[in-house]
C-alpha positions in Angstrom: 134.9 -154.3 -41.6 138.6 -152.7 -41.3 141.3 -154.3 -43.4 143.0 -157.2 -41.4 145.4 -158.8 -44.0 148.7 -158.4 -43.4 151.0 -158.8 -46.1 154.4 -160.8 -45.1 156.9 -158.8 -46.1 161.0 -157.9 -45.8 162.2 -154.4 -45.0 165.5 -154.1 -46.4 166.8 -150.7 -46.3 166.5 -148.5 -49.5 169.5 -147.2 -50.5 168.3 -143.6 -49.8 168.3 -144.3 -45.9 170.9 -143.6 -43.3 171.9 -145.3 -40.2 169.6 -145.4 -37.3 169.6 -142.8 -35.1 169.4 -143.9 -31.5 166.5 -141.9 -30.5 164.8 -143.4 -34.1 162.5 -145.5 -31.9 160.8 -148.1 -34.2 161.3 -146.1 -37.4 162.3 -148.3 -40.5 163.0 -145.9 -42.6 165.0 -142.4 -42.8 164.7 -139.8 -45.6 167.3 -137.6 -47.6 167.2 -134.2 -46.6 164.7 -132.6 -49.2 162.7 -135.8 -50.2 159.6 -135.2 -52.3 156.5 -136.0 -50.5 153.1 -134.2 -50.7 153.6 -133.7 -54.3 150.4 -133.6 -56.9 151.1 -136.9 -58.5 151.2 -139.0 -55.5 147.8 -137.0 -54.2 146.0 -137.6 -57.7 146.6 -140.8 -58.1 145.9 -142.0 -54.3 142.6 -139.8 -54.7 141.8 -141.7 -58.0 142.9 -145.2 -57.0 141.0 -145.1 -53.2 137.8 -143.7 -55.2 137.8 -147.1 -57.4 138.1 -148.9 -53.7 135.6 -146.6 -52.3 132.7 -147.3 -55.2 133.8 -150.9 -55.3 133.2 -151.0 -51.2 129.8 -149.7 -52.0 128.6 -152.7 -54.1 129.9 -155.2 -51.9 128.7 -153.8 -48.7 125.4 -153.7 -49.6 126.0 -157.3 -50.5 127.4 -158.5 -47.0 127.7 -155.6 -45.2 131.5 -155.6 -45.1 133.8 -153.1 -47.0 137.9 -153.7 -47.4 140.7 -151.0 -46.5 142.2 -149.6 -49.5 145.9 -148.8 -48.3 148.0 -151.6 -49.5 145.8 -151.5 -52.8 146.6 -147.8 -53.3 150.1 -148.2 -52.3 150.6 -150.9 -54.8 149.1 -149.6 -57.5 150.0 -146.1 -57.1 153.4 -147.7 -57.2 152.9 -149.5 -60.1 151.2 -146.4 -62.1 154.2 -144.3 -61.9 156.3 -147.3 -62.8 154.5 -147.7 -65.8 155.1 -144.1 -67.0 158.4 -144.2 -66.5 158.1 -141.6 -63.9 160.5 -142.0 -60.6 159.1 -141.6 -57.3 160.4 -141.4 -53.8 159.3 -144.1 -50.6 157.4 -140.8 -48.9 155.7 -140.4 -52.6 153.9 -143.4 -51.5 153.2 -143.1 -48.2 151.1 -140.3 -49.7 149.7 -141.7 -52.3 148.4 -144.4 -49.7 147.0 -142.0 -47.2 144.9 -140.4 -50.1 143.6 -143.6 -50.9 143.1 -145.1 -47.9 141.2 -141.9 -47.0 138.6 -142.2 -50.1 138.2 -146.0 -49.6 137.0 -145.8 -46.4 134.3 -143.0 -47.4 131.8 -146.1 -48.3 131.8 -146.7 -44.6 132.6 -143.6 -43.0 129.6 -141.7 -45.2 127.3 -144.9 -43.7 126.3 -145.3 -47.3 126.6 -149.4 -46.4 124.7 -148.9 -43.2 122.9 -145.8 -41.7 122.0 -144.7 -45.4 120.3 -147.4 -46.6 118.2 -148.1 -43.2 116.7 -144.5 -43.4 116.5 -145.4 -47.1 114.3 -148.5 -45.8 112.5 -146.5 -43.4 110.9 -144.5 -46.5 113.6 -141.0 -46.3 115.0 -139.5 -49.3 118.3 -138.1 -49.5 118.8 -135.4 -52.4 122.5 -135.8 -53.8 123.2 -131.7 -52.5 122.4 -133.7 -49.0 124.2 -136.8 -49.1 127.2 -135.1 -50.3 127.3 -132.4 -47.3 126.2 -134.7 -44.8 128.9 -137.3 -46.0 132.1 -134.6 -45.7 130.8 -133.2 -42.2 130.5 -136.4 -40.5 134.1 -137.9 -42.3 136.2 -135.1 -41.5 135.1 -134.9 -37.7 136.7 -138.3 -37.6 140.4 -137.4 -39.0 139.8 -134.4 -36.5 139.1 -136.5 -33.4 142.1 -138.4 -34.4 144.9 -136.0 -34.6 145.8 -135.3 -30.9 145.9 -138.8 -30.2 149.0 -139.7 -32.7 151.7 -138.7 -30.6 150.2 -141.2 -27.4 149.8 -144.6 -29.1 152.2 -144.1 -32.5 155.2 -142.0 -30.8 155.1 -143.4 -27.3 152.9 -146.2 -26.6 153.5 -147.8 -30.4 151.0 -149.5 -30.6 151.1 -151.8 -33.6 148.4 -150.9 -35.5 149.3 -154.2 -38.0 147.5 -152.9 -41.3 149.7 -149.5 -41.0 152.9 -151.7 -40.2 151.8 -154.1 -43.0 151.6 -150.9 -45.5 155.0 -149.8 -44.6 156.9 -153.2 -45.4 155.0 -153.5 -48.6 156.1 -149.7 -49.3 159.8 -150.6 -48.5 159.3 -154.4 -50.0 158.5 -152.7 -53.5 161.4 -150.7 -53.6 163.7 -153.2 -52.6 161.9 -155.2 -55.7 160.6 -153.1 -57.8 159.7 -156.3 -60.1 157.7 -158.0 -57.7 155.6 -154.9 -57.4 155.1 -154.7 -60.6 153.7 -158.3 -61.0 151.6 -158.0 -58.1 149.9 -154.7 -59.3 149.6 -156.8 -62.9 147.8 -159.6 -61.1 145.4 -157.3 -59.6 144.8 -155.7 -62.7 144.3 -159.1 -64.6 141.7 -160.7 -61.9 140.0 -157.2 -61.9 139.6 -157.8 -65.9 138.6 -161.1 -65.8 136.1 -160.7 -63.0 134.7 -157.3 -64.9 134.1 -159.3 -68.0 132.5 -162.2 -66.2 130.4 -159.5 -64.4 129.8 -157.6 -67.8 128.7 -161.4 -69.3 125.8 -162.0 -66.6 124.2 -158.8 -66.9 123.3 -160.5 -70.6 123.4 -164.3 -69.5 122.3 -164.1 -66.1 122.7 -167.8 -66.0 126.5 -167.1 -65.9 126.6 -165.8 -62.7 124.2 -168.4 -61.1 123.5 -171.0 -63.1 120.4 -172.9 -62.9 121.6 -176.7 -62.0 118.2 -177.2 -60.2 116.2 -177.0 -63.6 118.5 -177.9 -65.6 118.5 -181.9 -63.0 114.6 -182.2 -62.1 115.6 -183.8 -58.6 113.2 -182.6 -55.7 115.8 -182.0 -53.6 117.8 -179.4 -55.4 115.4 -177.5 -55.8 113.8 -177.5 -52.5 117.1 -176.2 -51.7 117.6 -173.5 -54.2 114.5 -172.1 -52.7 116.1 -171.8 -49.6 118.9 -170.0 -51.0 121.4 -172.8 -51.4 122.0 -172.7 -55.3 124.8 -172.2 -57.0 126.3 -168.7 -57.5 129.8 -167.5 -58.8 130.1 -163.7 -58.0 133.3 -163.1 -58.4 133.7 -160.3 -55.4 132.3 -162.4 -52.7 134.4 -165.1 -53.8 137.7 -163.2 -54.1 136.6 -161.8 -50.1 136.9 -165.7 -49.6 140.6 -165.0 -49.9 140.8 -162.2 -47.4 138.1 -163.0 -44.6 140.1 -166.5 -43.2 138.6 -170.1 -42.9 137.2 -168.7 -39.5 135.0 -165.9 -40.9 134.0 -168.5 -43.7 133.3 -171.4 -41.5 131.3 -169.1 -39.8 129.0 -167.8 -42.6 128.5 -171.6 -43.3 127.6 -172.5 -40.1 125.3 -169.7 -39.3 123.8 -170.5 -43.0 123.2 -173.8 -42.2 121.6 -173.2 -38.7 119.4 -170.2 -40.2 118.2 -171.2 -43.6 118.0 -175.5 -43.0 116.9 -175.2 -39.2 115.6 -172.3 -37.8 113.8 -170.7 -41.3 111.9 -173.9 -42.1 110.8 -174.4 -38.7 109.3 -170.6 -38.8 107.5 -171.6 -42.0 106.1 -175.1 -40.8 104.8 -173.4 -37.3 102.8 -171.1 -38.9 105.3 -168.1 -37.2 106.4 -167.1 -41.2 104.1 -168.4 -43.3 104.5 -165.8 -46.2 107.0 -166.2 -49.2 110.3 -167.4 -48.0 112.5 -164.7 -49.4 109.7 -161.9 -47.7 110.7 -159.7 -45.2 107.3 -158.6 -43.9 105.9 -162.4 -42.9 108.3 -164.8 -44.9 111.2 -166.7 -42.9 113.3 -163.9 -44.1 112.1 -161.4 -42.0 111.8 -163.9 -39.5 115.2 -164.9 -39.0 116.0 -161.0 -39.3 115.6 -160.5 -35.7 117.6 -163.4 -34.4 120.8 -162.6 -36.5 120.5 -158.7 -35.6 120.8 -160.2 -32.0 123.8 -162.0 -32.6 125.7 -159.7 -34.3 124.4 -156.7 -31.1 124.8 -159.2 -28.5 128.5 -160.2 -29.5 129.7 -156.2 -30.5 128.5 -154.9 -27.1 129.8 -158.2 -25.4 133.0 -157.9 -27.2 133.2 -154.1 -26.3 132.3 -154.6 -22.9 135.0 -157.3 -22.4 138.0 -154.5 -23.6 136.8 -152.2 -20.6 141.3 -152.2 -20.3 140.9 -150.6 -23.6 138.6 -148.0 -22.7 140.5 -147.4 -19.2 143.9 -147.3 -21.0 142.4 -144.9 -24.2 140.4 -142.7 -22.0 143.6 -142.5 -19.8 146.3 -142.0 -22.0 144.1 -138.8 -23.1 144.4 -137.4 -19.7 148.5 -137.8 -20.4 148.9 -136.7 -24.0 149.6 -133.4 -24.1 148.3 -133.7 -27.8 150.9 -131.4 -29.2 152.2 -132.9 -32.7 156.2 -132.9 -33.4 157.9 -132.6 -29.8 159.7 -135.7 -30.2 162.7 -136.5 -31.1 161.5 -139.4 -33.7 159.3 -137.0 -35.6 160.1 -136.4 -38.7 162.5 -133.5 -38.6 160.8 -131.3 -41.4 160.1 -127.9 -39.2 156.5 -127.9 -40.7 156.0 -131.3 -39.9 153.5 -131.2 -37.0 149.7 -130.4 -36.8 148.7 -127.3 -34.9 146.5 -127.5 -32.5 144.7 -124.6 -33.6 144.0 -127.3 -37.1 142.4 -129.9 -35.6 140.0 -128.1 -32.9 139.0 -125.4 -35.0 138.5 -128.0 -37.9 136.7 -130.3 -35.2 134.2 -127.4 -34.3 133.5 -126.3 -37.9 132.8 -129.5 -38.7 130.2 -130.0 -35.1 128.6 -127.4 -36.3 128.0 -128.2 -39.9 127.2 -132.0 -38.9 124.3 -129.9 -36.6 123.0 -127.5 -39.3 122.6 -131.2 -41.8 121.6 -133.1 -39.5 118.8 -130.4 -38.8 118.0 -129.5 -42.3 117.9 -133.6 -43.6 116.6 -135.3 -40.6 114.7 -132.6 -38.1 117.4 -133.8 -35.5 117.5 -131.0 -33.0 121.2 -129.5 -32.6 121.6 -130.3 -29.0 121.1 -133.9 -29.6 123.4 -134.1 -32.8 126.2 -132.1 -30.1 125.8 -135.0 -28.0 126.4 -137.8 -30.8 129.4 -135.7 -31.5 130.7 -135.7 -27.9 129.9 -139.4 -27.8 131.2 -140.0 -31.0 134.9 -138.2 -29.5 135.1 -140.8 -26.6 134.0 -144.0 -29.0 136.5 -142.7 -31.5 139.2 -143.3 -28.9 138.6 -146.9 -28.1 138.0 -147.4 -31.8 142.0 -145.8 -32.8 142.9 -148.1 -29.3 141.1 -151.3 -30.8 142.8 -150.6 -34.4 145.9 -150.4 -33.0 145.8 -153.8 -30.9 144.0 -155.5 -32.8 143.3 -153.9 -36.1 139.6 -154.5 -35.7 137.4 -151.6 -35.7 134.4 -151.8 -34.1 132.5 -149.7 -36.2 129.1 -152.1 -35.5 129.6 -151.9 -32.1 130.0 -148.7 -31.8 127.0 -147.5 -33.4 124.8 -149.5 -31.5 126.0 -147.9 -28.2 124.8 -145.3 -29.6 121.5 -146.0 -30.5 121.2 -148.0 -27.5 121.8 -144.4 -25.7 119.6 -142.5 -28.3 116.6 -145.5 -27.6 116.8 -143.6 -23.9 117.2 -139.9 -24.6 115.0 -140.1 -27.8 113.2 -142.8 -27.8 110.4 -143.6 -30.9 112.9 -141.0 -33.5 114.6 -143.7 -35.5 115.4 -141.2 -37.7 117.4 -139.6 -34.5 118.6 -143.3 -33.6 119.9 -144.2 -37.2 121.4 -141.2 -38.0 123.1 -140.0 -34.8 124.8 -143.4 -34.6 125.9 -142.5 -37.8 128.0 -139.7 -36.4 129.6 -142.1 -34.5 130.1 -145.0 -36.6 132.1 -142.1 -39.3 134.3 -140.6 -36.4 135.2 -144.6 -35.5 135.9 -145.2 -39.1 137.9 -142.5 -40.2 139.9 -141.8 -36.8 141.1 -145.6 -36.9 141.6 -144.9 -40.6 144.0 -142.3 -40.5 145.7 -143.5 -37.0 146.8 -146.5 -39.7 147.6 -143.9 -42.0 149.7 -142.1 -39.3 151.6 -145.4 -38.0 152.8 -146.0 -42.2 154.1 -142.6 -41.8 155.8 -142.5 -38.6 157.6 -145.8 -39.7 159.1 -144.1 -42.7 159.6 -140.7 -41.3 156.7 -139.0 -42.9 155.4 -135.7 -41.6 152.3 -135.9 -40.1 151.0 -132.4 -41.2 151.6 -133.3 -44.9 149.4 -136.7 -44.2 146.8 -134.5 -42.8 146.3 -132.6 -45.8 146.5 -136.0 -47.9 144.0 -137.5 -45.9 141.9 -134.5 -46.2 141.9 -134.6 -50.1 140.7 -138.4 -49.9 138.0 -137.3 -48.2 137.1 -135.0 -50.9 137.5 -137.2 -53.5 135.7 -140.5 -52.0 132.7 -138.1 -51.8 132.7 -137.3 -55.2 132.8 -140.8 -56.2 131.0 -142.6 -53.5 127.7 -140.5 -53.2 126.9 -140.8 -57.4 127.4 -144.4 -57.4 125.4 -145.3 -53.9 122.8 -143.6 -56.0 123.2 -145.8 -59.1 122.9 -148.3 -57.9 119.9 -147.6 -55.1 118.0 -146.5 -58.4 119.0 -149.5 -60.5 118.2 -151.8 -57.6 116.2 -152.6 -54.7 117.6 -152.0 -51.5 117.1 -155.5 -49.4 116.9 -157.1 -52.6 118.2 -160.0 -53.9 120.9 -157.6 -56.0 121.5 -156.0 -52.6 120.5 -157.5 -49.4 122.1 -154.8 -47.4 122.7 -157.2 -43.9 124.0 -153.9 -42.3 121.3 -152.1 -43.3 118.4 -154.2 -42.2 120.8 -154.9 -38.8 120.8 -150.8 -37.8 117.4 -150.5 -39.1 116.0 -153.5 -36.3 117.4 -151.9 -33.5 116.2 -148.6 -34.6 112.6 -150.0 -34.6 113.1 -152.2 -32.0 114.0 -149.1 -29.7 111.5 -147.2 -31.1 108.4 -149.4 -31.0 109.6 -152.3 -28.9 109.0 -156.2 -29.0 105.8 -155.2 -30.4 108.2 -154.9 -33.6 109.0 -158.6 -33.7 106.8 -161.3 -35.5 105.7 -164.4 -33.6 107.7 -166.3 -31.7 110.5 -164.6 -32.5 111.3 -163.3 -29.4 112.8 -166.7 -28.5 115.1 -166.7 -31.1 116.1 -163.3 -30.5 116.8 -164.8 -26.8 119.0 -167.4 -27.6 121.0 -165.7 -30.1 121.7 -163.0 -27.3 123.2 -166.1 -25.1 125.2 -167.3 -27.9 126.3 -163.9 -28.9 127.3 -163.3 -25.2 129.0 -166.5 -25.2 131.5 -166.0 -28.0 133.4 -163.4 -26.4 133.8 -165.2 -23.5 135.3 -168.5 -25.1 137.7 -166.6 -27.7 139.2 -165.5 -23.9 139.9 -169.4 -23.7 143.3 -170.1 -25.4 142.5 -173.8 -25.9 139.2 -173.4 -27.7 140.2 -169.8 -29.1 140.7 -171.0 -33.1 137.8 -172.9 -32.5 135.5 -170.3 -32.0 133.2 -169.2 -34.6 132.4 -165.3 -35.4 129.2 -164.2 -34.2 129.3 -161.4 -36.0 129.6 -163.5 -39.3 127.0 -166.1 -38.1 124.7 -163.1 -37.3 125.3 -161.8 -41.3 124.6 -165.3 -42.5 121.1 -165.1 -41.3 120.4 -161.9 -43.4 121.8 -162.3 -46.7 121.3 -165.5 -48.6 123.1 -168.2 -48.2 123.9 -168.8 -51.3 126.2 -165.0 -50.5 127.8 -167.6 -47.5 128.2 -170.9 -49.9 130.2 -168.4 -52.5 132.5 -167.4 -49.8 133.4 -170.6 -48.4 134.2 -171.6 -52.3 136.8 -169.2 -52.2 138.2 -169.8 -48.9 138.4 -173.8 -50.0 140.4 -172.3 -53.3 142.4 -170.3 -51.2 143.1 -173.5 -48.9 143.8 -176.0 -52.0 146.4 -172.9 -53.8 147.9 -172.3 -50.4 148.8 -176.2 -50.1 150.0 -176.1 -53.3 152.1 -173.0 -53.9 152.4 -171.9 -50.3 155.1 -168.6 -51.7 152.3 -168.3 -54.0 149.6 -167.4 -51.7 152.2 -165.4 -49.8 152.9 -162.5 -52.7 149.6 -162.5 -54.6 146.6 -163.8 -51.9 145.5 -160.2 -51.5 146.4 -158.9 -55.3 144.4 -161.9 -56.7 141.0 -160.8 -54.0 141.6 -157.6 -54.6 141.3 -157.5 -58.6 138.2 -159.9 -58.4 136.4 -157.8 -55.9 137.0 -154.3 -57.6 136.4 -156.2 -61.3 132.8 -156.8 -60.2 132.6 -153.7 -58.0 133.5 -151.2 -60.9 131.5 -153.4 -63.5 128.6 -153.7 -61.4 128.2 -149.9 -62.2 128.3 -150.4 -65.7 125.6 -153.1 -65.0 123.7 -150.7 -63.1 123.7 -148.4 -66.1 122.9 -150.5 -68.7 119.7 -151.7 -66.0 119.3 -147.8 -65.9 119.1 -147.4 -69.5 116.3 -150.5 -70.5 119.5 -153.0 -71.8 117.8 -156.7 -71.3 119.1 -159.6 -70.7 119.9 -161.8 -74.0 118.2 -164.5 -72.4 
């Protein structure tokens, strides 16, 4: 899930800036001749600050499948770092400290260590470390490749909006305009991230801290009928600082498709016989049951949703055909004479990188070269409407664009889920990382950066996310069961189903389930359709979300909506409140637990038991 917060911010002009230039376009900002930019310190720190984002996206997508952009946090607190040292820094300092770090936070998703990864993981493949880590920096880096010529049509001339790139630029200008403010906001994230560490750090001892047992502790019936349908209490502090971030929408949404999953549709699976295993049993417990129907939700709405932006494919596809894809030939680029990306850069990075991506794909999964060329081809064409979608919208479609791919792989290759899984994989990391960087890009144009010197920051988050991401997916795969209740991995399970529904069939599904799987498709399809209604839009529930909420447990759901009603009670209250530190506060509590969690996993590692 791609960063949608937007923070409200001013953009007064820093004293280093000039008057507009006329041709200046939508640029907010305009250098001093000479101004520091790629320097070492601003790298470093980006590479180190998105890596903590990057290994903290790890542990909470395999919880709900979701992972968080890492820009604003990077910005923030790469501004706060050097603040803190006493060190001065210029505004282009921290445009590159954020592309760094936006770059390694993203590697959680664009490695597919949240999705792809952990399906072939389910489907019985191991993947040395020496593998992971190659296969993880050929796929990324074909994405910041397939991204490059397109800058100059939707930044420089179409300008598109792309609002979490326009959101990073404002909070770049807002911090030095108030430095003090910064500083308070980076010292709130820091202080959430504590607390929520050494609450995670507590229930690893006391596991009664982080769900506490009411139903044993009250003997009513009810309560604990319901805990063993997942609705118990439970106070992660990650899931319920994303309460913050993901809206009442998203939240509502979990809720409802909680309630019709785990109180309707599960227990009416068990009583007809259809799941009549344990309930939390993914081979013939409602679990596995309701798998199917909340896959088809979350497919059915993506390929609806995709198939409704058809202007979006027509207008990306088209705007290819007119971009002459030649970086720094107009006039509001920066004017540093090394500031634009040769051509020669970004195809002959893209084919080094098609033909690594072949040689692991080959050597890891016996996928035959031709058919990884075509995933990369694909992969080219989806990464397009993904930098389009970003930019409009600042959704990217990652989901939605791996299952056209293995829709197209179920017909080229059909019964290699290995194929399937992994070759929408390909395209799932060009999505990710080419709308990644096009945010990247936008922050830069809109403070006269030079996008070469982005390139190469970009490229060094890359780097570093790997290094980070791949030891600590393994961590905590060893520590913990994949699917389990530590780690339910929704978007796991979600690309593993269509895999083996491809591969095998509706022979894959159990009993009855075919029904479900029917009417979620029609409700899936449906919700597209009615968010095109202006009167019922806000009213509209996420499919997508309702689809996730039949995976995980719902007690995952109930923790989000806690902090979405927290986030509701402080915005009534202190309304400027909410406005500066909403996404500081979510932020620390989701990277407290994230980082923790490790530690956790370590200690599991090691034989530490619980006190109690």
């Amino acid at each position: 899930m791609s960063e949608t917060h937007t923070t409200a911010a001013t953009t007064p002009t820093p004293a280093a800036a000039t008057a507009p230039a006329p041709e200046a376009g939508d640029q907010k900002y305009f250098p001093a001749p000479g101004e520091a930019q790629l320097t070492v310190r601003a790298v470093v720190v980006g590479c180190l600050v998105g890596s903590v984002v990057a290994c903290t996206n790890i542990y909470i997508g395999l919880k709900i499948g979701w992972t968080f952009g890492a820009s604003i946090v990077s910005a923030v607190l790469g501004f706060a770092v050097f603040r803190m040292l006493g060190k001065g820094m210029t505004v282009l300092e921290i445009n590159i400290t954020q592309t760094a770090g936006s770059a390694a936070g993203a590697m959680a998703s664009a490695a597919g260590l949240v999705a792809a990864i952990p399906a072939m993981h389910l489907l019985g493949y191991k993947i040395s470390w020496t593998g992971l880590t190659l296969w993880s920096l050929s796929v990324a880096f074909l994405g910041v490749f397939f991204a490059v010529p397109l800058r100059r049509q939707v930044v420089v001339i179409d300008k598109l909006r792309f609002p979490t790139g326009t959101a990073t630029a404002e909070t770049i200008l807002a911090m030095f305009s108030d430095a003090g403010e910064a500083l308070k906001k980076a010292k709130v994230l820091i202080y959430a991230g504590l607390a929520a560490g050494l609450f995670t750090l507590g229930f690893h001892f006391i596991p009664q801290l982080e769900s506490p047992p009411i139903y044993k502790w009250v003997d009513i019936a009810a309560l604990t009928l319901a805990a063993s349908w997942g609705f118990k209490l439970y106070l992660g502090p990650s899931l319920f600082g994303a309460g913050f971030l993901i809206g009442p929408r998203v939240s509502l949404s979990l809720l409802l498709g909680a309630l019709v999953a785990w109180v309707v549709m599960g227990p009416m699976a068990q009583e007809q016989g259809w799941a009549p295993g344990k309930i939390m049993s993914y081979k013939d417990g409602a679990r596995g049951w309701l798998l199917w129907p909340g896959v088809a939700l979350m497919v059915s709405e993506a390929l609806t949703s995709l198939a409704l932006s058809w202007k979006t494919f027509v207008r990306a596809l088209t705007m290819t055909a007119k971009s002459s894809g030649a970086e720094g030939d107009s006039a509001d680029d920066s004017s540093d004479d090394d500031s634009h990306i040769p051509n020669s850069w970004w195809m002959g990075g893209l084919a080094a990188g098609s033909v690594l991506t072949c040689i692991i794909a080959y050597y890891l999964f016996d996928i035959p070269p031709y058919l990884t060329l075509i995933a990369v081809a694909l992969s080219s064409i989806l990464s397009i409407v993904a930098v389009r979608s970003v930019g409009e919208t600042d959704i990217n479609p990652i989901g939605g664009m791996g299952k056209v791919t293995q829709l197209v792989y179920g017909g080229i290759a059909p019964g290699a889920m290995s194929t399937n899984l992994m070759a929408a994989a390909i395209t799932g990391a060009g999505a990710s990382q080419a709308g990644d960087m096009m945010q990247d890009l936008k922050t830069g144009h809109l403070l006269g950066a030079s996008p070469r010197k982005q390139f190469f920051a970009q490229l060094a988050g890359i780097c570093a996310g790997v290094l980070f991401v791949v030891p600590v997916y393994a961590l905590f795969t060893t520590s913990y069961e994949i699917g389990g209740e530590k780690l339910p991995a929704p978007a796991a399970f979600a690309w593993k189903a269509m895999a083996e529904l491809l591969a095998k069939g509706f022979d894959a599904l159990p009993p009855h389930a075919i029904e479900a799987v029917i009417g979620a498709c029609l409700v899936g399809i449906a919700v597209p359709f009615l968010r095109k209604i202006p009167a019922i839009a806000k009213w509209v529930p996420s499919g997508l979300a309702m689809g996730i909420a039949f995976i995980i447990p719902a007690y995952y759901s109930l923790v989000m909506v806690y902090g979405m009603i927290a986030w509701l009670i402080w915005k009534k209250v202190s309304p400027q409140g909410v406005e500066k530190y909403n996404f500081a506060l979510a932020s620390g509590l989701v990277a407290g637990e994230g980082l923790m969690g490790i530690v956790n996993a370590v200690l599991t590692i090691l034989g530490v038991q619980p006190l109690t």
